[in-house]
Backbone as CSV, one residue per row, in Angstrom:
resi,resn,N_x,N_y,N_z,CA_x,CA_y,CA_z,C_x,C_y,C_z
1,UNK,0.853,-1.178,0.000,0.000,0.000,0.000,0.896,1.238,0.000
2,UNK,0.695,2.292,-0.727,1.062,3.564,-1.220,0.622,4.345,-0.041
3,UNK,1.551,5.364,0.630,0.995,6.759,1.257,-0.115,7.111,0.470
4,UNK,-0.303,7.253,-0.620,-1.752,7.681,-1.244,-2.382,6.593,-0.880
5,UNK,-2.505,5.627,-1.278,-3.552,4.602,-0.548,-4.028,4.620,0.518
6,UNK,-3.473,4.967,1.922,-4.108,5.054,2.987,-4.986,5.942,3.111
7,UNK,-5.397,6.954,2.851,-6.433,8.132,2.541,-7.017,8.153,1.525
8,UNK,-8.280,8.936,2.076,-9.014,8.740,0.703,-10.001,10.605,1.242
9,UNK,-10.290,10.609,0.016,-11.338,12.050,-0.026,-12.448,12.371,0.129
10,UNK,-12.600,13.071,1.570,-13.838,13.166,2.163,-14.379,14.513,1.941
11,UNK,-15.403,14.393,1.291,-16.659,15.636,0.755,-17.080,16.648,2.062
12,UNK,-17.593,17.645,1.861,-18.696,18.559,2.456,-19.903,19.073,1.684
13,UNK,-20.872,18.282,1.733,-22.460,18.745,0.995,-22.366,20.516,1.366
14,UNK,-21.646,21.067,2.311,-22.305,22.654,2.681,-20.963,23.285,2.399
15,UNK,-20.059,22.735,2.131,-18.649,23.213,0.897,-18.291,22.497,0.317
16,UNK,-19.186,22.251,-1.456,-18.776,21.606,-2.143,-17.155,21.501,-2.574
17,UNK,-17.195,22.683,-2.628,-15.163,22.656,-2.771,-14.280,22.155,-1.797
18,UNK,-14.085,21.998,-0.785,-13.518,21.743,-0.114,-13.388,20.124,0.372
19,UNK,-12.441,19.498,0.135,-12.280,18.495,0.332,-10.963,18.075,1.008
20,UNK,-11.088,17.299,2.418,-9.841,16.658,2.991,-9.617,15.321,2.787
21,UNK,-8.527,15.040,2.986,-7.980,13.803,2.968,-7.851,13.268,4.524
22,UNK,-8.529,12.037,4.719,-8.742,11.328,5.582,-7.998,10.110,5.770
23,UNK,-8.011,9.287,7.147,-7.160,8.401,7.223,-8.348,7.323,6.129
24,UNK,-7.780,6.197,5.490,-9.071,5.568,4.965,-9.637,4.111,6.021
25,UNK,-8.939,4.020,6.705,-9.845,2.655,7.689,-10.420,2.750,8.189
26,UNK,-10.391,4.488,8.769,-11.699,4.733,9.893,-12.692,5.166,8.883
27,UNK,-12.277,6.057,8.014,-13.122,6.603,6.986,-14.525,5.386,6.917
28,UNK,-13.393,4.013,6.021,-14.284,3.065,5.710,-15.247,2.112,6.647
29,UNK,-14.292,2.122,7.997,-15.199,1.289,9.190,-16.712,2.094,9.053
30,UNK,-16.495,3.442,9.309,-17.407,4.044,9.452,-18.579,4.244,8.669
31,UNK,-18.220,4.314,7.214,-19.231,4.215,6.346,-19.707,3.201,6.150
32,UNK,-19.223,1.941,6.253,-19.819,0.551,6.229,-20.849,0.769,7.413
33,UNK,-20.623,1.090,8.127,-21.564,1.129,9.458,-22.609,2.219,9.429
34,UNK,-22.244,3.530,8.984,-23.233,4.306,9.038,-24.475,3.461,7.861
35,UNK,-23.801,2.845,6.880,-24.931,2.197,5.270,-25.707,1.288,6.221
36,UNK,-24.871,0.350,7.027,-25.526,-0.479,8.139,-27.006,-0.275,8.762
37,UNK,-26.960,0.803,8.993,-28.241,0.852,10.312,-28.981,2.369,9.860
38,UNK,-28.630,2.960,8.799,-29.152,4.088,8.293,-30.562,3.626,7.105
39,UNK,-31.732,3.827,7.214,-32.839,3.094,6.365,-32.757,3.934,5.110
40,UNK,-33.380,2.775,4.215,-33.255,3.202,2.460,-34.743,4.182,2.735
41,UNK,-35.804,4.284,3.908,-36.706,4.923,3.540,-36.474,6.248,4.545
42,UNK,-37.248,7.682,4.025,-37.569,8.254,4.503,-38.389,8.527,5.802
43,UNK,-38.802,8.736,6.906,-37.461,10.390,7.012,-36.553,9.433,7.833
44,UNK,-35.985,8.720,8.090,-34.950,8.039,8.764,-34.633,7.916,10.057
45,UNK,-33.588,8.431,10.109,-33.174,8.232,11.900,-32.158,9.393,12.011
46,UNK,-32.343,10.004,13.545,-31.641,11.423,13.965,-30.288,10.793,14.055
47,UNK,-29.389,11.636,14.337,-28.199,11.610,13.909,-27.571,10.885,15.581
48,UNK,-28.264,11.161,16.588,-28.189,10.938,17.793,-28.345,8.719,17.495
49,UNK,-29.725,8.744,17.157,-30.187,7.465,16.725,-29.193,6.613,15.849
50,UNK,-28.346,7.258,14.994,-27.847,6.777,14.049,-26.184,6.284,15.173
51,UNK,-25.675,7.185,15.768,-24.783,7.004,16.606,-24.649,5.524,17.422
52,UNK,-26.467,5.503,18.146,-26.611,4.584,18.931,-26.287,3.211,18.557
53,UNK,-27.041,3.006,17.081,-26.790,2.104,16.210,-25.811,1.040,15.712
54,UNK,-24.372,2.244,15.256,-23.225,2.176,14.471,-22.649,1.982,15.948
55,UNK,-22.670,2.445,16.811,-20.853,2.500,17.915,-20.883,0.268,18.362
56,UNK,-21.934,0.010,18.171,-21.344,-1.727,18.234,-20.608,-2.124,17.632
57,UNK,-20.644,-1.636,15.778,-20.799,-1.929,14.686,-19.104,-1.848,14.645
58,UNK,-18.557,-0.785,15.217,-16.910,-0.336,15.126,-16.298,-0.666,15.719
59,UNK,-15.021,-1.023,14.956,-13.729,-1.816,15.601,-13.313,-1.019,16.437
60,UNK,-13.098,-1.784,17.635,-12.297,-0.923,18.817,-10.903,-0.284,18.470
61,UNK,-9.883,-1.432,17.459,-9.204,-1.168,17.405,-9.003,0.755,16.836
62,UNK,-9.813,0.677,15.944,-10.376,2.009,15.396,-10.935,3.462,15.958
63,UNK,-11.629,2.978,17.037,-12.512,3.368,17.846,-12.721,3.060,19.135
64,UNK,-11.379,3.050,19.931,-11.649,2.684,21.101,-12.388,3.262,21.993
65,UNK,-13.276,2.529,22.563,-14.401,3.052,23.681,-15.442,3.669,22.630
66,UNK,-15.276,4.033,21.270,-16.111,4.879,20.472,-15.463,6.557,20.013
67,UNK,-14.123,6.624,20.463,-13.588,7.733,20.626,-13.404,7.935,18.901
68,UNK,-13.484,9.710,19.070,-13.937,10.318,17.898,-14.919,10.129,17.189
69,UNK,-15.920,8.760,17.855,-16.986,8.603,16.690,-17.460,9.494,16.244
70,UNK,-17.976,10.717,17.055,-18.842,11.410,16.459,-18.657,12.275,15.400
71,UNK,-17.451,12.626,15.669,-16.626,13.584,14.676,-16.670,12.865,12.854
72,UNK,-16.194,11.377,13.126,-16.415,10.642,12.095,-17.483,10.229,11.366
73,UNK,-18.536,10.438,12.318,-19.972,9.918,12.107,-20.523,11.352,11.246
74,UNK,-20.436,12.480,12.014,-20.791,13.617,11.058,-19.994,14.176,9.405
75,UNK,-18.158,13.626,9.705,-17.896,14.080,8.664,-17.867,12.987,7.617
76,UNK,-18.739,11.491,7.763,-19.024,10.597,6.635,-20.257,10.830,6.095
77,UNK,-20.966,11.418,7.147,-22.470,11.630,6.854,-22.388,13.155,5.394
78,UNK,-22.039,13.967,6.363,-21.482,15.283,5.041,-20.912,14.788,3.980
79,UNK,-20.099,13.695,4.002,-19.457,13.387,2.958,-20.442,12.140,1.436
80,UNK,-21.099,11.414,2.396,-22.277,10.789,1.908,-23.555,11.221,1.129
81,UNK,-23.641,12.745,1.924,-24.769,13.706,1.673,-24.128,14.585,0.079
82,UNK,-23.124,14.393,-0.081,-22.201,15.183,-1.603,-22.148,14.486,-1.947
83,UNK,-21.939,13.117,-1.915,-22.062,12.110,-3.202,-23.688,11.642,-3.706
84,UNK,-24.174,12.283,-2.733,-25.822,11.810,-3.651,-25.855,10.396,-2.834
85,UNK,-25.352,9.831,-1.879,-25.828,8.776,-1.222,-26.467,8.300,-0.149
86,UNK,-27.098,9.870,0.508,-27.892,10.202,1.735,-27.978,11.276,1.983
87,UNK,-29.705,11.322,2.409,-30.203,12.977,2.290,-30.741,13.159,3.326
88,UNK,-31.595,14.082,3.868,-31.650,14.500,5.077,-33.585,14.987,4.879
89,UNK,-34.023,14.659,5.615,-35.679,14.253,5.619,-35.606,16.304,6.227
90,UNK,-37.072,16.733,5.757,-36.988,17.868,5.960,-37.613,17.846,7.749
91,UNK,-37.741,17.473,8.610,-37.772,17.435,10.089,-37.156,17.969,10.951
92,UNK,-37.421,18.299,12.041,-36.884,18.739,13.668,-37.363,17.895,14.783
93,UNK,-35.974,16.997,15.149,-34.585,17.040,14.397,-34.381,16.627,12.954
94,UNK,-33.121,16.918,12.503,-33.113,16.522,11.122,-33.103,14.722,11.599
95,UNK,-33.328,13.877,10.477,-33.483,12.441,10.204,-32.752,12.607,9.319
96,UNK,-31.628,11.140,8.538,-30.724,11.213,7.939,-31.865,9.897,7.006
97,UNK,-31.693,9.116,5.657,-31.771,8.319,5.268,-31.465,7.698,3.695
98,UNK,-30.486,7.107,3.352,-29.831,6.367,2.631,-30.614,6.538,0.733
99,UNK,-30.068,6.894,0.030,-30.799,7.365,-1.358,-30.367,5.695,-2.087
């Protein structure tokens, strides 16, 4: 594996331009997990709900105790939400759910 290989490019739906480079294992633990427990139907599940869900779902090694999940959990979700692969139900709270 390549220094470029280990990262990969994570989106912002609310700055399309802007894009960081992320480590890619947590990146990917995480998105496997958020696709996991996030529903293909509308209006979905709060972002709180979605947390509850996914923190089984993640490798400790990754995520020990759950640390940083959340940080990861919001910037896969933003990043998910720019690729057109999950949108956000118009509600209070917002509901997240899988396109």
């Amino acid at each position: 594996m390549t220094k470029n290989d280990d990262r990969v490019e994570m989106r912002n739906v609310n700055s399309p331009d802007h894009v960081v480079r992320v480590e890619r294992a947590k990146y990917d633990a995480m998105r496997a997990a958020m696709l996991a427990v996030v529903p293909t139907e509308a209006p979905g599940l709060t972002a709180a709900e979605i947390k509850e869900r996914l923190l089984p779902l993640l490798p400790d090694t990754l995520f020990p105790g759950g640390a940083k999940a959340g940080w990861w959990q919001k910037g896969v979700q933003l990043d998910l939400e720019a690729r057109g692969q999950m949108a956000r139900a118009d509600t209070k709270p917002l509901r997240f759910y899988r396109r």
